[in-house]
One Martini backbone bead per residue (centre of mass of N, CA, C, O) as a GRO file, in nm:
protein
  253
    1UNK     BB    1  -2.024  -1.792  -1.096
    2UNK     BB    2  -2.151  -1.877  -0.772
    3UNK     BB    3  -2.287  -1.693  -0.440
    4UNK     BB    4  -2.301  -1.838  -0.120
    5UNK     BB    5  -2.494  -1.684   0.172
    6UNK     BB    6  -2.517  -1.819   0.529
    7UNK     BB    7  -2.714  -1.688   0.750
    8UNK     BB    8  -2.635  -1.753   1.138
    9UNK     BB    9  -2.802  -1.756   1.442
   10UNK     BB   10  -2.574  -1.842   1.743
   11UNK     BB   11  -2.571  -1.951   2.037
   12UNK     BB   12  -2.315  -1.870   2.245
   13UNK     BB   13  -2.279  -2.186   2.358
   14UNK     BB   14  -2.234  -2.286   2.045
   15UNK     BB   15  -1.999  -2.155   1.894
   16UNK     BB   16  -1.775  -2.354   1.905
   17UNK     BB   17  -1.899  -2.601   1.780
   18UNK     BB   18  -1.994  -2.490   1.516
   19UNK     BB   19  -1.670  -2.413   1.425
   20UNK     BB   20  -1.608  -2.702   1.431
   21UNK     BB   21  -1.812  -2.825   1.237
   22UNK     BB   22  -1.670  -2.647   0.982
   23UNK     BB   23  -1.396  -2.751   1.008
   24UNK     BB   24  -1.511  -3.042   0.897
   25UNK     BB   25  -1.684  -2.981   0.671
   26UNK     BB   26  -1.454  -2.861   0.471
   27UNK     BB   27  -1.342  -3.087   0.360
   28UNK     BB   28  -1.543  -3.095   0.145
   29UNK     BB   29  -1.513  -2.872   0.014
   30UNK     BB   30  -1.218  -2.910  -0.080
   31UNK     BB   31  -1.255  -3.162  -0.241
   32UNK     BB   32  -1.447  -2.991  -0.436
   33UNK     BB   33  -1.536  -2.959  -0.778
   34UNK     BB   34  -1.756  -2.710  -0.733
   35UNK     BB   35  -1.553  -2.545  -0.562
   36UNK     BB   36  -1.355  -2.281  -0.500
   37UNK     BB   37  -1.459  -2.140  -0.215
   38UNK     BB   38  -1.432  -2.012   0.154
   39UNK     BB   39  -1.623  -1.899   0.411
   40UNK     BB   40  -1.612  -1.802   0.790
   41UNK     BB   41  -1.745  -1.562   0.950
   42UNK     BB   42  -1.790  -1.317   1.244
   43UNK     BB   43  -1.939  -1.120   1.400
   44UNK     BB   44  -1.878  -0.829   1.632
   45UNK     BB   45  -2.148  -0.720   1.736
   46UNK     BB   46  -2.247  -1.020   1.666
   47UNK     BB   47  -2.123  -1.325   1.789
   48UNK     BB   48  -2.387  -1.496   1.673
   49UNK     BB   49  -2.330  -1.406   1.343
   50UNK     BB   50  -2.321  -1.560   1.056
   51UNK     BB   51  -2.102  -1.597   0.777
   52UNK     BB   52  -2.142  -1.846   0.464
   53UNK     BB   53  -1.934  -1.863   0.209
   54UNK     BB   54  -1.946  -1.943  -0.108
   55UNK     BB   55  -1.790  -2.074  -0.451
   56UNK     BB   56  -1.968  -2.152  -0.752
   57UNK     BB   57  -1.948  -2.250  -1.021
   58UNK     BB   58  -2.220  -2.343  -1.038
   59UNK     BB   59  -2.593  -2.401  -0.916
   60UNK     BB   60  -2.599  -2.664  -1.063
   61UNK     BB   61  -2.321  -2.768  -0.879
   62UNK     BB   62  -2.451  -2.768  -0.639
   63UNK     BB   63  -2.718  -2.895  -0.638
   64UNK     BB   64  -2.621  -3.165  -0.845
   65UNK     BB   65  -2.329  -3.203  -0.752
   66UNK     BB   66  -2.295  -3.198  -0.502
   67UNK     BB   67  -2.573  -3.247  -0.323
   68UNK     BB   68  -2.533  -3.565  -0.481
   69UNK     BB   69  -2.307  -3.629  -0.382
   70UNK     BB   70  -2.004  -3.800  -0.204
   71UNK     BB   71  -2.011  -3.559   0.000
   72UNK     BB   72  -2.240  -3.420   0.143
   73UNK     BB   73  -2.307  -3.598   0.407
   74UNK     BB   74  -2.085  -3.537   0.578
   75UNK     BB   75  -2.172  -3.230   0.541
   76UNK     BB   76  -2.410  -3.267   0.660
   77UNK     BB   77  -2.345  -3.409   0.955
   78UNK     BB   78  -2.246  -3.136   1.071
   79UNK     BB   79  -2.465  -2.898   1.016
   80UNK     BB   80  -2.739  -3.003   1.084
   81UNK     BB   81  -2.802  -2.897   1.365
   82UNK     BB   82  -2.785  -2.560   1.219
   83UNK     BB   83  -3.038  -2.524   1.050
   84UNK     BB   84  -3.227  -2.367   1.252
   85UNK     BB   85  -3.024  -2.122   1.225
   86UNK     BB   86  -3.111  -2.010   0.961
   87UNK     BB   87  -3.176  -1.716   0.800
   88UNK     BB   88  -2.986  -1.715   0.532
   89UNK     BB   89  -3.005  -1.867   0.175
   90UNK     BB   90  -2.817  -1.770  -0.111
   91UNK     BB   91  -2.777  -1.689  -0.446
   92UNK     BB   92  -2.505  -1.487  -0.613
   93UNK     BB   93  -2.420  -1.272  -0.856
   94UNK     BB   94  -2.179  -1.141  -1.000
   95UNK     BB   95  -2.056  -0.820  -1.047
   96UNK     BB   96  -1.844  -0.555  -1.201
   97UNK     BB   97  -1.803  -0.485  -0.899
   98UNK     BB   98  -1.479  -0.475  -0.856
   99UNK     BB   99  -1.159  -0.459  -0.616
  100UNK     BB  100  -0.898  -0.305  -0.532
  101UNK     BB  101  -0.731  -0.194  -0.283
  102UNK     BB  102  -0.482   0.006  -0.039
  103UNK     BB  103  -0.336  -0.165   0.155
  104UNK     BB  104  -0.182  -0.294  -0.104
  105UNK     BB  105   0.017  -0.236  -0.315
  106UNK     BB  106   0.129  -0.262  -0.603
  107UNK     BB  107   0.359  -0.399  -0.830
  108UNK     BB  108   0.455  -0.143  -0.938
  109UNK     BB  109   0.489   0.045  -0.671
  110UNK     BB  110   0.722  -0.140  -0.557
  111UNK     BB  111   0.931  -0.153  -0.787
  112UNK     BB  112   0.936   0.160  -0.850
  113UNK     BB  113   0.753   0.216  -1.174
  114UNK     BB  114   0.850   0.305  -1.439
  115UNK     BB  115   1.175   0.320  -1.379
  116UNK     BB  116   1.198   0.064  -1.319
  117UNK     BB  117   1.133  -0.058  -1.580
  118UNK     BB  118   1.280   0.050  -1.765
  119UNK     BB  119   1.564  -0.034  -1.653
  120UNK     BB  120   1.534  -0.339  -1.726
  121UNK     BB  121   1.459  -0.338  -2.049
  122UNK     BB  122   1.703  -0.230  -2.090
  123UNK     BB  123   1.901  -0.435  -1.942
  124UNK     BB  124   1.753  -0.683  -2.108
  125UNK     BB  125   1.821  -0.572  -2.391
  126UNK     BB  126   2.150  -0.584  -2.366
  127UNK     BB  127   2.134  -0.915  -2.319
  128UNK     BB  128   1.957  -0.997  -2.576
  129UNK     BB  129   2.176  -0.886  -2.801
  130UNK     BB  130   2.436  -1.070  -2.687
  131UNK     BB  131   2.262  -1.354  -2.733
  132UNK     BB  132   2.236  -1.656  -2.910
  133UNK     BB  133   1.965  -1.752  -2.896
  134UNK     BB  134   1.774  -1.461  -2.873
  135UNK     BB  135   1.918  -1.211  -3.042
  136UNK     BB  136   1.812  -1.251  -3.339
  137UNK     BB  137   1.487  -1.188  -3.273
  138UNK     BB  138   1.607  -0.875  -3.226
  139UNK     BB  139   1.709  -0.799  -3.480
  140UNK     BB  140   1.633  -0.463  -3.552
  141UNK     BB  141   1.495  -0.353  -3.329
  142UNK     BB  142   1.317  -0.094  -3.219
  143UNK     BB  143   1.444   0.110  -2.996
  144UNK     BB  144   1.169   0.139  -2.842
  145UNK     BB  145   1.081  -0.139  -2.728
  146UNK     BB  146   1.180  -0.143  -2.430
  147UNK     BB  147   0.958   0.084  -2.357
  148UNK     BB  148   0.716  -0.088  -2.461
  149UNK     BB  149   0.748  -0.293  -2.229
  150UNK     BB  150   0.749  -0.133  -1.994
  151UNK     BB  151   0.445  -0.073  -2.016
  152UNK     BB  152   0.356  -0.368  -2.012
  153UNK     BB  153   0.420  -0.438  -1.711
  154UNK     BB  154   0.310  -0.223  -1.575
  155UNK     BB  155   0.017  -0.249  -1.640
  156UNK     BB  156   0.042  -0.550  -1.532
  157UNK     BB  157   0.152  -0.426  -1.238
  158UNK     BB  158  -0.076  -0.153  -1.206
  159UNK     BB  159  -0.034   0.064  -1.392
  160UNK     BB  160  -0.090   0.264  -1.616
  161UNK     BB  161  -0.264   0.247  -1.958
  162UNK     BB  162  -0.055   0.297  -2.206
  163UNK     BB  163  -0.043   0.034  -2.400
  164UNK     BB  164  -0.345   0.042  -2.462
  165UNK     BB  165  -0.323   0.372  -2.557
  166UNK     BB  166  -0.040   0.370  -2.761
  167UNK     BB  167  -0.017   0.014  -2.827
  168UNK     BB  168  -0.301  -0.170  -2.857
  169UNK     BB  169  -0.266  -0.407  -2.682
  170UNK     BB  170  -0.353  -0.728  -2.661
  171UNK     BB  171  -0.328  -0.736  -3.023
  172UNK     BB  172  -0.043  -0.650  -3.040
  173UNK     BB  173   0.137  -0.825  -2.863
  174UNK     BB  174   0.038  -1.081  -3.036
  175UNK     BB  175   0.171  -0.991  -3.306
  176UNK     BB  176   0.474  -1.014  -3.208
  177UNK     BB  177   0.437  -1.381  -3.198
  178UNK     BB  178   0.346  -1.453  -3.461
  179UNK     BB  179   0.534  -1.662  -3.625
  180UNK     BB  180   0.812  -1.745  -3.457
  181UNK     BB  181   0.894  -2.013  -3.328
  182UNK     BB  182   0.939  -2.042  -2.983
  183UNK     BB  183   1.126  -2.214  -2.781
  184UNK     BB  184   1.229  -2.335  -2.480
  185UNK     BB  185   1.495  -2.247  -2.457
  186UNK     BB  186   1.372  -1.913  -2.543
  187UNK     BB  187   1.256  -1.880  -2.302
  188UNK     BB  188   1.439  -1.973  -2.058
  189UNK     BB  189   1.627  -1.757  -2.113
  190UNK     BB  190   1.425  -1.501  -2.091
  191UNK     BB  191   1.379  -1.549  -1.788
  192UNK     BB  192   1.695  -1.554  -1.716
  193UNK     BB  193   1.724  -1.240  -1.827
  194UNK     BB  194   1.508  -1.103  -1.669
  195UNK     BB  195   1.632  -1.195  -1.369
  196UNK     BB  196   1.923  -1.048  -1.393
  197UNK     BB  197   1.769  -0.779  -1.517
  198UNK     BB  198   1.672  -0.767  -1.192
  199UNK     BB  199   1.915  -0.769  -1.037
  200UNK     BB  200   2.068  -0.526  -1.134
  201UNK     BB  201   1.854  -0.307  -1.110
  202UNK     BB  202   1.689  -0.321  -0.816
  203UNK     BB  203   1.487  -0.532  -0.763
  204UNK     BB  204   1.281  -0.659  -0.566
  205UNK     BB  205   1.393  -0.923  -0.359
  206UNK     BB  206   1.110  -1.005  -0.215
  207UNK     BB  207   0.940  -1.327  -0.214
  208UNK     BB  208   0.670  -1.153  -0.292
  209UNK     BB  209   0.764  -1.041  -0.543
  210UNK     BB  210   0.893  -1.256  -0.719
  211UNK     BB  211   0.684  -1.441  -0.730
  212UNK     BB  212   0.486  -1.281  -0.886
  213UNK     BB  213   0.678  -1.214  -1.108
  214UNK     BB  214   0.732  -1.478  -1.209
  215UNK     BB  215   0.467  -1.581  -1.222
  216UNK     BB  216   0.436  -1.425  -1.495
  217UNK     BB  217   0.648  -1.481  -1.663
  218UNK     BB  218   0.577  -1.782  -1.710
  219UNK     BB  219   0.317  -1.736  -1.823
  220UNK     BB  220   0.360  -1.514  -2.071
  221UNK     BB  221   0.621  -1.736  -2.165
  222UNK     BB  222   0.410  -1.984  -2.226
  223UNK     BB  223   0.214  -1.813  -2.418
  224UNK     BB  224   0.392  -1.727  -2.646
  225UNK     BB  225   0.478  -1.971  -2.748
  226UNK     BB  226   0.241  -2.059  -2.853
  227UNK     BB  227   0.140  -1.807  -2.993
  228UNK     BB  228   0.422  -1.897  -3.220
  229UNK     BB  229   0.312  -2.137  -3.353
  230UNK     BB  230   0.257  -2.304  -3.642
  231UNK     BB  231  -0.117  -2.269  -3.636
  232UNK     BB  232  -0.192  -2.077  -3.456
  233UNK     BB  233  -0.515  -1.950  -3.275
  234UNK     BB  234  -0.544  -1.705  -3.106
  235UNK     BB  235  -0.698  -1.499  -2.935
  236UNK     BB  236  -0.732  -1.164  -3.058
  237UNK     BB  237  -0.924  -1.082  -2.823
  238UNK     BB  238  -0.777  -0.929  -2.503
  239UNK     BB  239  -0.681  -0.820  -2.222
  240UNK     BB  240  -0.450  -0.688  -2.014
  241UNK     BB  241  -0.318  -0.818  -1.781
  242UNK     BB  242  -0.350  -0.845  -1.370
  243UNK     BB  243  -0.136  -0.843  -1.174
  244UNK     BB  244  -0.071  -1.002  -0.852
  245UNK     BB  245   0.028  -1.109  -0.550
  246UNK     BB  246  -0.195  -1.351  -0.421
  247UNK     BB  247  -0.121  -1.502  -0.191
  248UNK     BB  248   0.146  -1.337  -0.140
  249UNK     BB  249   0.179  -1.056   0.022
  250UNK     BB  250   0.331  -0.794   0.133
  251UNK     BB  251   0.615  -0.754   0.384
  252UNK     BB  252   0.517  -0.519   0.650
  253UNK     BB  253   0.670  -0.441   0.965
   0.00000   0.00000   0.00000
């Protein structure tokens, strides 16, 4: 991806209408699938200097797959007034610096950090084997596996990287699942069965933490579905995910 940024200096007579027209011209990023994502700023400082922030698939999708397409015109005949508006306009390579602040806790912390995952995790395996569907998966299974889980939730949900440092990351996670031959019924219980043992051990159940929450475990056991059929061929090595928020951040009164 790459992140183009164009400050623009409106004098203030015009800063209405210019905010209007880009509210017209986004029309077109919003349909374009070369656009990922956009923002217009207003300086607080300057209120007549703005920044427009786009992020596109790349350079070249840019450049001459927007601009060179069916949505261009529209949105040049929006923005066309304020050309003479622009002071910088370049494209920008994201580095490995990002990450998330500390405004919003993680989803770890939310949670209730490690004891909460454990207690989860312990009462999610006391009723996986007491299941007809997907109980026989794990007759005899290591006592620790439940403590195990709970650290691969714990760090996919923001908490140490403890099940990365000693019980090897997302390569052993994948060991767990090939060749396992899981189906959708087989699925479909373990969500409903860790969704029943999250209702009982109390974890929050703020639409904001479930959302984020079930959103991650329908991908993970959708992605294990898959990566346990017989044939398949899974990267081997990849990071342990990192789920947040997402769009719904926690609501704090």
């Amino acid at each position: 991806m790459i992140v183009e940024y164009i400050r623009y200096r409106v004098p203030s007579e015009r800063a209405e209408e210019f905010e209007a027209a880009y509210q017209r011209a986004a029309a077109s990023l919003a349909s374009a699938p070369q656009c990922v994502d956009y923002e217009l700023a207003r300086s607080t400082e300057e209120p007549g200097v703005y920044i427009l922030r786009i992020t596109w698939t790349s350079a070249k999708d840019h450049l001459e797959g927007f601009r060179r397409g069916d949505l261009f015109p529209a949105f040049f005949a929006e923005i066309r007034p304020y050309v003479d508006d622009i002071e910088e306009m370049r494209h920008y390579e994201r580095t490995p610096v990002h990450g998330p602040g500390a405004s919003a806790p993680t989803l770890y912390t939310w949670a209730g950090g490690a004891d909460a995952f454990e207690r989860l995790t312990e009462r999610f395996y006391e009723l996986v084997l007491a299941d007809d569907l997907i109980g026989p998966l794990f007759k005899g299974m290591d006592p620790g596996h439940p403590r195990f889980v709970a650290m691969w939730l714990a760090e996919v949900f923001g908490g140490p990287a403890r099940y990365t440092a000693e019980r090897g990351g997302y390569p052993h996670m994948l060991s767990m699942h090939l060749g396992k031959a899981i189906t959708e019924p087989m699925r479909r219980r373990w969500v409903s069965l860790l969704t029943d043992a999250a209702d009982e051990v109390g974890l929050p159940d703020d639409p904001e933490f479930r959302a984020a929450f079930t959103g991650y475990i329908e991908w993970g056991t959708r992605l294990a579905l898959s990566n346990s059929q017989p044939g398949a061929h899974p990267p081997k090595n990849a990071p342990v995910p990192h789920w947040g928020w997402g769009v719904a951040p926690p609501y704090i009164a």
